[in-house]
KOLRO-902823 format. One record per residue: residue in three letters; y negated, z negated, x of N, C-alpha, C in turn. Coordinates in steps of 0.001 Angstrom, whole numbers, plus 500000, padded with zeros to 6 digits. Layout:
! KOLRO-902823
ALAYZXYZXYZX;...
//
This chain:
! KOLRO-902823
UNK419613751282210362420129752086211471419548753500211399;UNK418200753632211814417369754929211660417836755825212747;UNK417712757111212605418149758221213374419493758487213446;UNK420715757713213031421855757813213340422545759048212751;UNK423428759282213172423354761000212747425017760826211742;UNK425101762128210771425965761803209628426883762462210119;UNK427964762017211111429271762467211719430163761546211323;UNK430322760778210546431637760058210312432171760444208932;UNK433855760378208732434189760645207634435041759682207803;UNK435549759302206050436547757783205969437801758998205057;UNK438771758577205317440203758768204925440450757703204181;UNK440493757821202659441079756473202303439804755664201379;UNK439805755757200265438552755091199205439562754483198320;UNK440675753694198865441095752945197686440564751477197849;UNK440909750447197316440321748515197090439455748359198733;UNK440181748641199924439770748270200859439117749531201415;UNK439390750924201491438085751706201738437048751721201053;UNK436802751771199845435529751691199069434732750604200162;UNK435286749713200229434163748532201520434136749153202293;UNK434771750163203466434079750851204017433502751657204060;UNK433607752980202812432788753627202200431245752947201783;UNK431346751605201307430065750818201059428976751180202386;UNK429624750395203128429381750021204561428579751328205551;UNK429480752088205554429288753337206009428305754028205201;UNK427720754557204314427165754756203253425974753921203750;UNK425632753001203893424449752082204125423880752210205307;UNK425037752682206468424033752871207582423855754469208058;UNK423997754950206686423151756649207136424629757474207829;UNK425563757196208183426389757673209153427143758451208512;UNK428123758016206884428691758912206478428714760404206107;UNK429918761336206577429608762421205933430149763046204295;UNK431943762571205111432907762800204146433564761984203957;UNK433789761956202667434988761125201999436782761815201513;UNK437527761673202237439022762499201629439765760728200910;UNK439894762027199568440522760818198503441589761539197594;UNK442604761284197746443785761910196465443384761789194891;UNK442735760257195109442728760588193068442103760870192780;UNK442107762337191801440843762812191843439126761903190544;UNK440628760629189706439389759778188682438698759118189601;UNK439228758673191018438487758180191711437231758953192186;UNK437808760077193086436751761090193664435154761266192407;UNK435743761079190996434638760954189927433855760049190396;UNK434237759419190358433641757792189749432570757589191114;UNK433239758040192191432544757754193697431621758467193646;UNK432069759908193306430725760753193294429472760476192460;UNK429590760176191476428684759172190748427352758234191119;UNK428311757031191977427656756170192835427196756493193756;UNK427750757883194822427215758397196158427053759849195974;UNK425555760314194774425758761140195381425840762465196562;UNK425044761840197476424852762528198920426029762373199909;UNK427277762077199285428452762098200420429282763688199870;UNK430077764317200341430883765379200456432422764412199742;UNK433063765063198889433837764556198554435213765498198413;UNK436046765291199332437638766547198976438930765487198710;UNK439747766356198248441016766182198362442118765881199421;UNK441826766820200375442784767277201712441964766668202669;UNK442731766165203683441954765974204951441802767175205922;UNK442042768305205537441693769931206398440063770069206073;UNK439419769524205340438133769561205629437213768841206481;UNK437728767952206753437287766647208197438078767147209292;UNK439329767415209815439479768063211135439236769280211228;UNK438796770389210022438462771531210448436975771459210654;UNK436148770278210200434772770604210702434236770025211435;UNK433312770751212351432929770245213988431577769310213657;UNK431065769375212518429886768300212485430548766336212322;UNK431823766665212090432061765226212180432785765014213307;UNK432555763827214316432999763263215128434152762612215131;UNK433601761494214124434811760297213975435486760176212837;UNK436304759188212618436918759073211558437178757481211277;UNK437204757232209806437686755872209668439089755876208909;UNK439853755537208874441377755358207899441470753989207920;UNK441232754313206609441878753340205085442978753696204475;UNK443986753866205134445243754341204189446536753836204444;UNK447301753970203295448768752800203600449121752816205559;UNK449727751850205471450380751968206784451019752823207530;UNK451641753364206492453188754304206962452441755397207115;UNK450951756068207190450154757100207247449540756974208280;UNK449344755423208901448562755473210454449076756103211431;UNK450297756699211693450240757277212859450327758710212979;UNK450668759187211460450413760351211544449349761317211180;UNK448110760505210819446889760724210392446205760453211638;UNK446300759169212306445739759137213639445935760374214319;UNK447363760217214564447816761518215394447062762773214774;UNK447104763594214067446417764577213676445011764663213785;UNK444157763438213683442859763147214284442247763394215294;UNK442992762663216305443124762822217689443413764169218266;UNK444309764843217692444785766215218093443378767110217616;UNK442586766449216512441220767399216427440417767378216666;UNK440288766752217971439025765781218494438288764864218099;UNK438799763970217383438281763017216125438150761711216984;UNK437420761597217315437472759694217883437762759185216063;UNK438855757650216013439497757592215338439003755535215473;UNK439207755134214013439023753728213961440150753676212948;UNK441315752999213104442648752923212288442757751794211851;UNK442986751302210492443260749922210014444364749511210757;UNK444478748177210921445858747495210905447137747943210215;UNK448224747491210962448464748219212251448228749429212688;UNK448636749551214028448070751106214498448882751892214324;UNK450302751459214123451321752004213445452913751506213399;UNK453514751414212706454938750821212083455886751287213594;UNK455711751426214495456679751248215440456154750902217129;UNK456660751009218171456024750845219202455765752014219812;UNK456990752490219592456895754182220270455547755120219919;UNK455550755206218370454478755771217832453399754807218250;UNK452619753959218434451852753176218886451604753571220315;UNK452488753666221169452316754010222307451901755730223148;UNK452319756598222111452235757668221602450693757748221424;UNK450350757453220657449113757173220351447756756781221383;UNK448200755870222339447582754939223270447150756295224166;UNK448805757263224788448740757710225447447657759401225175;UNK447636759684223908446950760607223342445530760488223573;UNK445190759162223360443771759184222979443305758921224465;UNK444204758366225637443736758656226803443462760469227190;UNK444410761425226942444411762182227699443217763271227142;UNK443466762867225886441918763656225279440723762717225029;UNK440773761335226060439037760839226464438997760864224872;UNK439728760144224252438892759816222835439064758190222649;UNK437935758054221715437818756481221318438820756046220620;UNK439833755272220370440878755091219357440844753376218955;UNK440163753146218432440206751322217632440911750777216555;UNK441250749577216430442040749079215596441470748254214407;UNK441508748342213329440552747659212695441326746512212622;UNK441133745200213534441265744006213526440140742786213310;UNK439677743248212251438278742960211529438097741092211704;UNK438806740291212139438544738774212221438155738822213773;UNK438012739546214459437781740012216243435822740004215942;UNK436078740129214869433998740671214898433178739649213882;UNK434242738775213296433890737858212207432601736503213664;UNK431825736483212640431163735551213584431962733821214248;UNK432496733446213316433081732237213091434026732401214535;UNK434793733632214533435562733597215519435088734098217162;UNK433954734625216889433605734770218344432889733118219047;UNK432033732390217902431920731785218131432724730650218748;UNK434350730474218044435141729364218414435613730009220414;UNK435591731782220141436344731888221524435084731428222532;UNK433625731430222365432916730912223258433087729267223418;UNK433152728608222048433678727049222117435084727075223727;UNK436071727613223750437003727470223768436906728063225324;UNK435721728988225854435930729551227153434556728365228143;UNK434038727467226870432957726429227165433562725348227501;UNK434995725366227166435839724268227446435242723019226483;UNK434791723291225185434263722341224482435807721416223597;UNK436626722315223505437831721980222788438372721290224099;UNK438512721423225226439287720945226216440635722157226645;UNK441728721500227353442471722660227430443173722812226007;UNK443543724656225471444374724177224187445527723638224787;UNK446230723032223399447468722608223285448333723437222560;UNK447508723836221196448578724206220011447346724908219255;UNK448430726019218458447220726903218137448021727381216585;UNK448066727528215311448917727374214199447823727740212846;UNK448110729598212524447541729994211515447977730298209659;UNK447581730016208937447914730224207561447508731067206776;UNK448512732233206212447890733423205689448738733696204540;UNK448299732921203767448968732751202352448227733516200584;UNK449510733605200375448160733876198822449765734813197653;UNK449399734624196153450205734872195372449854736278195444;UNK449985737196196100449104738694196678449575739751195644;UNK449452740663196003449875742196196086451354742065196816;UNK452454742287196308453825742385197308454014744143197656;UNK453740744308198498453988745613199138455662746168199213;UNK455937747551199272456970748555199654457505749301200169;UNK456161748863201323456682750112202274456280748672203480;UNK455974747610203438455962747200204504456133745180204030;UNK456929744672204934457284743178204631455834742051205000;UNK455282741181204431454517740383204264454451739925206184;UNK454974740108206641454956739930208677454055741089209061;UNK454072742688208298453187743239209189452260743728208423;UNK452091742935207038451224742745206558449933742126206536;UNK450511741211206834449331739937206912449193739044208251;UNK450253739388209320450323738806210736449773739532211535;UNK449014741142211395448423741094212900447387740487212860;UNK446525740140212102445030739824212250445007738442213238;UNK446091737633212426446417736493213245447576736766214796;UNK448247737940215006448537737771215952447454738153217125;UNK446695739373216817445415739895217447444893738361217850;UNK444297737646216745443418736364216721443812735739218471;UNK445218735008217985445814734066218926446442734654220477;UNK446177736393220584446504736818221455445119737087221971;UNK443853737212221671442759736974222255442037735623222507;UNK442853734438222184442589733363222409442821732796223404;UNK444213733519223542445047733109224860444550733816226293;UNK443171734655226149442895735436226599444476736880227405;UNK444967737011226073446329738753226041447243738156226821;UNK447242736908226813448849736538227886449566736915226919;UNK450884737297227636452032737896226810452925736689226487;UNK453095736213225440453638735304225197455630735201226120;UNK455891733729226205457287734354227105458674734323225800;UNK458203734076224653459305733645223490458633733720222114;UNK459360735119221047458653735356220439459646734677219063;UNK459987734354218319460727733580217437460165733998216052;UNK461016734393215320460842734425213261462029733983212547;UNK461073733195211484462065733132210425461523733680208768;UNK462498733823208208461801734465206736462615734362205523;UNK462547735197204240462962734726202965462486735962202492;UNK463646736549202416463174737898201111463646737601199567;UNK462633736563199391463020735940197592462560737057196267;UNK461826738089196590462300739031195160462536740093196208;UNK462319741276196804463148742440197194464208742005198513;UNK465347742240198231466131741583199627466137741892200317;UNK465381743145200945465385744088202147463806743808202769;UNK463068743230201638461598743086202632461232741243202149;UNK461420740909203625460565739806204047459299739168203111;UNK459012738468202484457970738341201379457533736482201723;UNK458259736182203031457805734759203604457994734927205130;UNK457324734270206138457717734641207580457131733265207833;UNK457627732891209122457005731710210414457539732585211686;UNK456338732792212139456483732866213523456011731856214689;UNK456732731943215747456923730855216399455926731480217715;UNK455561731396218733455300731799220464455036730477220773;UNK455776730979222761455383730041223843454866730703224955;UNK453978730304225451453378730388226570453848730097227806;UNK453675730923228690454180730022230295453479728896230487;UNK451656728595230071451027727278230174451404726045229335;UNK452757726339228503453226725600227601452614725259225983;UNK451213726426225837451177726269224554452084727060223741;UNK451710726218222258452646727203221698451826727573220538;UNK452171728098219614451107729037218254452617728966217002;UNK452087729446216330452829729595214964452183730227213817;UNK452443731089213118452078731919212491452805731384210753;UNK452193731192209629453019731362208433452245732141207031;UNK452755733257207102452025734037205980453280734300204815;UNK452920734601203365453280734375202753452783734882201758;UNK453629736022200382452966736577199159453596735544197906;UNK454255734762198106454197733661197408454029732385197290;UNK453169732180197391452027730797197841451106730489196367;UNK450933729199195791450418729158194526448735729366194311;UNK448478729591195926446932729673195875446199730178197209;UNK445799731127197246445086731998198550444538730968199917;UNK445021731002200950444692729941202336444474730705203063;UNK443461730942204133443627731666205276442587730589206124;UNK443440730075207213442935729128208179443812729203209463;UNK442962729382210475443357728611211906443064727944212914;UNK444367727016212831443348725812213689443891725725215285;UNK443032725665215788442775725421217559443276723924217907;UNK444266723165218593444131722180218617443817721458220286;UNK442525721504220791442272721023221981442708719220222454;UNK442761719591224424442932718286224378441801717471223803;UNK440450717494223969438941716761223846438858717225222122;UNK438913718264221613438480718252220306439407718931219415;UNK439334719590218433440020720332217914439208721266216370;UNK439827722726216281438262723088215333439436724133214615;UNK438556724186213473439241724773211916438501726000211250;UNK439111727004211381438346728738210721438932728180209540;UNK438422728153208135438690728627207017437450729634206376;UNK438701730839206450437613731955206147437230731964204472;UNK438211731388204005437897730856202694436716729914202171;UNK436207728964203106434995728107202742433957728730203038;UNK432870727688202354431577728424203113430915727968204467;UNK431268726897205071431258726867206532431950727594207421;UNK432969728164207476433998728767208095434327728212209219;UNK433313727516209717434089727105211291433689725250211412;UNK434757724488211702434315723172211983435462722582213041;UNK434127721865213760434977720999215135434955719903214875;UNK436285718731215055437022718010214820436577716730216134;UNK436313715928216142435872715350217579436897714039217186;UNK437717714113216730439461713490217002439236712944218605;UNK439891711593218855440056711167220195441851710416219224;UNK442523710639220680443359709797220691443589709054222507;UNK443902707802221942443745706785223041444663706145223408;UNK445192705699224353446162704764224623445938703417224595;UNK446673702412224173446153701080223449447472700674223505;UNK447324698880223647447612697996223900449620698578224497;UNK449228698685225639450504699265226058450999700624226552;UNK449781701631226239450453703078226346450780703522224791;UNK450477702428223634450658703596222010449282703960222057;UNK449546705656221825448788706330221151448004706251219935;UNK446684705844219945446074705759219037445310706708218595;UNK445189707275217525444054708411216926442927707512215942;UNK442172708010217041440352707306216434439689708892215370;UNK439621708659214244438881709944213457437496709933213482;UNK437402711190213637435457711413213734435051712539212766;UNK434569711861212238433535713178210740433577714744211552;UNK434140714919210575433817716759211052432443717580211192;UNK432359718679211990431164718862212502431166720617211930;UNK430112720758211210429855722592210440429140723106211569;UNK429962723885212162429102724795213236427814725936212747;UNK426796726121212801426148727024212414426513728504212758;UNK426552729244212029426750730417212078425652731778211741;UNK425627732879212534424994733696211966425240734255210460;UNK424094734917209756424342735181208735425375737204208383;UNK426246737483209557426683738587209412427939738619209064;UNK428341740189208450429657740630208102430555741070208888;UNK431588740502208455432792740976209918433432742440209463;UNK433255743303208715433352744289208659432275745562208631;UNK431093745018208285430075745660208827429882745690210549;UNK430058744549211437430211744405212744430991744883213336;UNK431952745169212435433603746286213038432801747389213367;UNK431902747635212094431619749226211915431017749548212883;UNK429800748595212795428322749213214112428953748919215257;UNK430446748201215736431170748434217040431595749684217244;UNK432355749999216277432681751487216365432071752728216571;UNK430773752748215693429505753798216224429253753703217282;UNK429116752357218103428296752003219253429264753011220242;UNK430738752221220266431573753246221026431585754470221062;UNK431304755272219858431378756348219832430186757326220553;UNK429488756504220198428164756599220617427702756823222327;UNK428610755510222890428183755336224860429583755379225228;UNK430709755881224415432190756211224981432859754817225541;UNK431891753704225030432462752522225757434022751650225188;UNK435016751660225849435913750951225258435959749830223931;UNK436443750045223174436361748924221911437040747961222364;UNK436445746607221747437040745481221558438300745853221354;UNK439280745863220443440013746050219232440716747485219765;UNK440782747639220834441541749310221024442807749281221469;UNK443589750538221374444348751014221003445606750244221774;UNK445150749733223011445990749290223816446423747962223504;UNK444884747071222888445353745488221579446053746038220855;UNK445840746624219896446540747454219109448014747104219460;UNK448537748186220277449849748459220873450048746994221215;UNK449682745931221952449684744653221977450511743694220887;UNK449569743857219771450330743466218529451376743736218119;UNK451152745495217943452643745667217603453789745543218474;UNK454041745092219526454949744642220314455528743195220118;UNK454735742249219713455111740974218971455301741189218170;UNK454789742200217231455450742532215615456673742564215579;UNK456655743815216559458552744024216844459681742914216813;UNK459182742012218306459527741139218103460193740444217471;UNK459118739739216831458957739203215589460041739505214684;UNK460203740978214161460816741535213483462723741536213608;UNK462691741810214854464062741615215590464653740141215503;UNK463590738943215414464310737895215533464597737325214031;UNK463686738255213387463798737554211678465410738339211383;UNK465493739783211747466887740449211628467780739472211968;UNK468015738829213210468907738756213752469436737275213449;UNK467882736130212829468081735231212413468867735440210653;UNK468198736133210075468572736586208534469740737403208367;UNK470434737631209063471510739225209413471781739914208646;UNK470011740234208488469607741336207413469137742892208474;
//
């Protein structure tokens, strides 16, 4: 990425910024890095040393050579780091979620309209190849119409404290299945859950949606699971196809027939599964060069603020029905 000019700074170099620090770093763009620890700020400086490295984030909104911004930082910091961004003219790329409520989310939406700034969501499976590919399967009518749409986001993880395993690990998949549906608003949003070690945070969820076209989706993520899964499967009338971002195919279509036989029983005829070819790119490097691009021709992101706000509105949801089911 020659000529690109060094206006971006990342907020946030812990497990999952360092990959964007990588990232960023590689295509010439970075300027600054703001990081609290300072053994870290060592160790980075080390490996990079042509990046700017502080403490405070008053050195990225007080200086006019950087444009944008990336945040990598806990949750409970997205909206008030966004917000302060935005207030400094910062076109802004915010991890998941865009922030822990709707209000603040919406807040947000409405900010980055009135100051004409870029505001994106890092919903990083939106840019994964596997999945653009299935939404072209799926707008090719190769799957047929969907029926049923049911993702798995499991793993013996990290158990978080400031936020329950639902808005942890469910937007990527609610983003997913709400761009599948091409953003219909689902008409029935349904949770259930299990707070088996802290009793106040959720650490198992199923979420349920229905559609007015009568599909329905289901969501089940989970920090206690005996072994890491992340898959979702599409289930068409004509075919049916499987993301496991975990394998090394990632994407395969299912050419399943079921038939009616001797009478009207349903018969299911099985057909060898089919490895879709895929390009050889990164779905977080593709986040990135989306984000420059925007920043770049002011063009709306995939992944913006208004998906964003999208999600977290089923989060809510979501959230309200696990309360009200748990009468926690």
């Amino acid at each position: 990425m020659e000529g690109m000019k060094k206006n971006i700074a990342l907020i946030g170099a812990g497990p999952w910024g360092k990959n964007h620090l990588r990232n960023l770093a590689e295509m010439g763009v970075l300027h600054t890095v703001v990081e609290k620890s300072k053994a870290r700020i060592q160790e980075l400086k080390n490996m990079f040393p042509n990046i700017h490295f502080h403490g405070d984030d008053s050195s990225v909104l007080e200086n006019p050579e950087i444009e944008a911004v990336v945040l990598a930082v806990p949750s409970a910091l997205h909206y008030s780091l966004s917000r302060k961004c935005l207030l400094a003219g910062k076109d802004v790329l915010v991890e998941k979620p865009l922030s822990l409520t709707v209000a603040e989310g919406q807040e947000l939406v409405e900010l980055a309209e009135h100051k004409e700034l870029i505001l994106m969501v890092g919903h990083i499976l939106q840019y994964h190849p596997a999945i653009i590919k299935l939404r072209s399967l799926i707008l090719d009518n190769e799957l047929g119409d969907i029926r049923y749409i049911f993702s798995n986001r499991l793993n013996i993880g990290k158990l978080r404290s400031e936020e329950n395993v639902l808005w942890s690990f469910a937007p990527h998949d609610i983003s997913l299945i709400l761009m599948l549906m091409g953003y219909e608003d689902p008409l029935r949003v349904s949770a259930f859950g299990g707070a088996y070690i802290n009793h106040n945070i959720f650490d198992t969820t199923l979420t349920i949606f229905e559609f007015k076209n009568g599909v329905m989706a289901h969501i089940f993520v989970s920090w206690l699971h005996p072994y890491k899964e992340q898959k979702l499967i599409v289930v068409g009338s004509k075919k049916m196809a499987l993301f496991d971002d975990l394998s090394e195919g990632k994407l395969f279509v299912y050419p399943h027939e079921i038939k009616l036989e001797n009478g009207n029983i349903p018969v299911a005829h099985r057909a060898d599964f089919i490895t879709i070819a895929l390009p050889p790119k990164q779905p977080l490097k593709e986040e990135l060069m989306h984000f420059i691009h925007c920043v770049e021709t002011r063009v709306t992101p995939r992944t913006d603020a208004k998906e964003g706000l999208m999600v977290l509105k089923i989060l809510e949801k979501a959230e309200e029905s696990l309360r009200d089911e748990s009468g926690k």
